[in-house]
N, C-alpha and C positions, 0 to 999 in steps of 0.2 A: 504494500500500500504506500503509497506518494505520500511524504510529509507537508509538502506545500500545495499542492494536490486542493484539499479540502477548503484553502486557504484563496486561494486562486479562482476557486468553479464558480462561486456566490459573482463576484465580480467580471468572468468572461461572463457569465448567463445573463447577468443584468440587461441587455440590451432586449434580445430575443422576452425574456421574460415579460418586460416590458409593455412591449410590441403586442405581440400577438399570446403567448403562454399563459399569460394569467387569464384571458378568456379560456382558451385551449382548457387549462386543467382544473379552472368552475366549472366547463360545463360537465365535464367526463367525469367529474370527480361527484359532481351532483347525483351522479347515478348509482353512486358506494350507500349504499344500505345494509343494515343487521351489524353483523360482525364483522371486519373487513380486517384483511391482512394489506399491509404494505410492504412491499420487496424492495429491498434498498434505499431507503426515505431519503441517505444521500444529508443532505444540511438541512431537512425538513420543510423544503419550499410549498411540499401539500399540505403539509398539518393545519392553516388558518382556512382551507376550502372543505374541508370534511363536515358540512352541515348536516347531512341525512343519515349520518353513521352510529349508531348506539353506543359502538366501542370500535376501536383501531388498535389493532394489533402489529407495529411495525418495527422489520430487520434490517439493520445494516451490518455490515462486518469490519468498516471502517472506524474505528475508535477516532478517530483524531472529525469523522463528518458528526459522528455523535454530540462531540463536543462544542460544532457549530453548530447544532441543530436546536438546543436550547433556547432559543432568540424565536424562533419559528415555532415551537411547541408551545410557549406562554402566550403566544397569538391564536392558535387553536381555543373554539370553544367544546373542542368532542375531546372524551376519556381516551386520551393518546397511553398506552405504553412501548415501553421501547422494549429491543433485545439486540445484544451482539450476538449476530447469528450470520451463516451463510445461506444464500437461496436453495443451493443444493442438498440442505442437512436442515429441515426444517423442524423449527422444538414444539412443535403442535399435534392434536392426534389428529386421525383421520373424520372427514367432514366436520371441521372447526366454525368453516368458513362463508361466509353466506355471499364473499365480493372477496376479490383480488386484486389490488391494483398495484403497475408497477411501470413506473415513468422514466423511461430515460437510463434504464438499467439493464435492459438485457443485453446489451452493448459490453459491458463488461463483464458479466457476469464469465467466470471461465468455463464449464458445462451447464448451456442454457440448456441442453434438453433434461439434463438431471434436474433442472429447476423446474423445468416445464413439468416433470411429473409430480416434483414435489407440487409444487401448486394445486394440479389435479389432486392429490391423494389427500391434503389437506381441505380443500372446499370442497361444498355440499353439492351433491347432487343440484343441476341446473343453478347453481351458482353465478353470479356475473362476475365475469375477468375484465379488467379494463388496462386498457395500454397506451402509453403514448410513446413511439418510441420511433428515432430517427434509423434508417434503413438502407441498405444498399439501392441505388438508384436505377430503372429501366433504360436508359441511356449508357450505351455500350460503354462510350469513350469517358465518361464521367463516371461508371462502375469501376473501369479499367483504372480510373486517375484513385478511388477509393482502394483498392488492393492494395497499390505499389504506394499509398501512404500511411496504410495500415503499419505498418511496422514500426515505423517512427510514434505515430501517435499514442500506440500503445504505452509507448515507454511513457511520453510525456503527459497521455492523461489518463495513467491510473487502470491501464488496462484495455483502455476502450478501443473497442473494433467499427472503423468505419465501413465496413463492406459486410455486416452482420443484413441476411435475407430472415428477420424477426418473422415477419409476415409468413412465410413459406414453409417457416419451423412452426408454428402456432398451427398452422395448416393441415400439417401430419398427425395434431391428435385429436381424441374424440371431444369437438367441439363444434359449436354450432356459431357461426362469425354472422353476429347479426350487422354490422355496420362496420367500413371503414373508411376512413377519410382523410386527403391528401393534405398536406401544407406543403408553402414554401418547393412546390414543382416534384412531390411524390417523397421529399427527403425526410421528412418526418410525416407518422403514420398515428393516428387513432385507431384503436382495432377495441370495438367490443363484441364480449363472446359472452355463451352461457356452457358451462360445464356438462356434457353430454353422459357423463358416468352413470 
C-alpha cells in the first residue's frame, strides 16, 4: 500500500468529484437500502450520500485511507462501521447483505473475481450491487494506450489497473444487470445489478 497514496487521491479527485461525481454517487448511492456492504470506502467520499441505508457495513484494507476517512464518516448521517479487511477475504457470513456497493475499486482490487464471489456469497439473494467504476475503453487505440500505461500507474497509484474490463467480469456471474451507464465517452461505468443466487 502507497504511503502518500491516500494523501494525494482526496486532492487529484477533487476536480472530477466536483464536476460530475457527486451527482454520479447521490444518485446510485440513493438506491443502497437495508444492510449494505461497502468495498473499499477508500477516504470515505460515500459515507455523507448513504440516506436510504439502515446500517453500512464498510472495508478497506488500507490503514493509512482509514485514517483519512474520519472527516467523511462524521459527515454521514447512517450507522457507518468500519473494518480493515480485504475484498477477497470477506469477515461476514453468508446472505448478510441486502446492497453492495463499490466505487472506484475494482480497479485495484488484486483478484477481482475472488471478490466478485465474495460479494455474491455474502448478499442476499436478489440483492442490489451497485458500481461505479472506471473501465477499459471500446476504442482500440485508446485501450491499447490503457495497457502499455498500466504498469507505470500501478506503481504510482496504489495498484490500480487502467485496462480493468469491470463490466465483462460482473458479466460472467449469476446476475441480473439491470442498468448501465456511460460517462465521460464509456471511461467510467454505473452498473446496477441484483444478485441472481
Amino acid at each position: 500500500m502507497g504511503k502518500w497514496f491516500p494523501t494525494f487521491y482526496d486532492f487529484a479527485m477533487k476536480p472530477l468529484e466536483k464536476r460530475r461525481f457527486k451527482r454520479i454517487r447521490r444518485n446510485l448511492l440513493s438506491q443502497a437500502t437495508g444492510r449494505v456492504l461497502e468495498i473499499g470506502f477508500g477516504t470515505g467520499v460515500n459515507f455523507p450520500y448513504y440516506k436510504n441505508a439502515d446500517r453500512v457495513d464498510a472495508i478497506e484494507p488500507n490503514p493509512r485511507m482509514i485514517e483519512r476517512s474520519q472527516k467523511n464518516l462524521m459527515k454521514s448521517n447512517a450507522a457507518i462501521t468500519t473494518f480493515t479487511s480485504s475484498a477477497e477475504q470477506l469477515p461476514f457470513s453468508d446472505n448478510s447483505f441486502d446492497t453492495v456497493v463499490a466505487t472506484l475499486v475494482f480497479c485495484t482490487i488484486p483478484d477481482p473475481h475472488q471478490a466478485m464471489k465474495e460479494i455474491l456469497r455474502v448478499s442476499k439473494p436478489g440483492a442490489a450491487l451497485l458500481f461505479l467504476e472506471h473501465v477499459k475503453l471500446d476504442q482500440p487505440g485508446l485501450a491499447k494506450a490503457q495497457e502499455v500505461l498500466t504498469p507505470i500507474w500501478k506503481k504510482v497509484c496504489d495498484g490500480c489497473h487502467l485496462d480493468r474490463d469491470t463490466l465483462g467480469m460482473i458479466k460472467t456471474y449469476d446476475v441480473t444487470i439491470k442498468n448501465v451507464q456511460e460517462y465521460y465517452k464509456g471511461l467510467f461505468l454505473t452498473i446496477t445489478c441484483l444478485n441472481d443466487k
